[in-house]
C-alpha positions, -999 to +999 in steps of 0.1 A: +403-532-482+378-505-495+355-485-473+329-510-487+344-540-472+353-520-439+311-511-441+301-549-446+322-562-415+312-536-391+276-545-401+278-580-400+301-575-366+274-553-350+248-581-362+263-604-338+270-592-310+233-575-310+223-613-317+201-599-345+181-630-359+173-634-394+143-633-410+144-673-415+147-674-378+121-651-367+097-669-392+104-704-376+099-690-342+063-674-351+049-706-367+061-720-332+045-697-316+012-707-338+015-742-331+018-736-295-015-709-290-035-735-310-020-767-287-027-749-254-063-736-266-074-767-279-061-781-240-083-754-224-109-760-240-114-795-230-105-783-193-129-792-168-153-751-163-150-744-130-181-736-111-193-707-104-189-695-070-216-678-052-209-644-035-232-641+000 
């Protein structure tokens, strides 16, 4: 096995145990995220306002 090969493995081995995610992953986990801020905004927003309290 070539230095190349010896290269590729070490990467890929140094990719795992780091649990490096792909860019597929990441991409899947943002539009997630989206989905989520636009779900719990739409729920706030139809959230009974609390009143305003008064300060004596």
């Amino acid at each position: 096995m070539g230095s190349k090969g010896i290269l590729c493995i070490t990467i890929f081995s140094y990719n795992l145990l780091t649990e490096a995610e792909s860019p597929v992953s990441e991409k899947l986990e943002r539009s997630n995220n989206v989905e989520y801020n636009k779900t719990l905004k739409y729920e706030t927003d139809l959230s009974p306002k609390a009143a305003p309290s008064e300060s004596t």
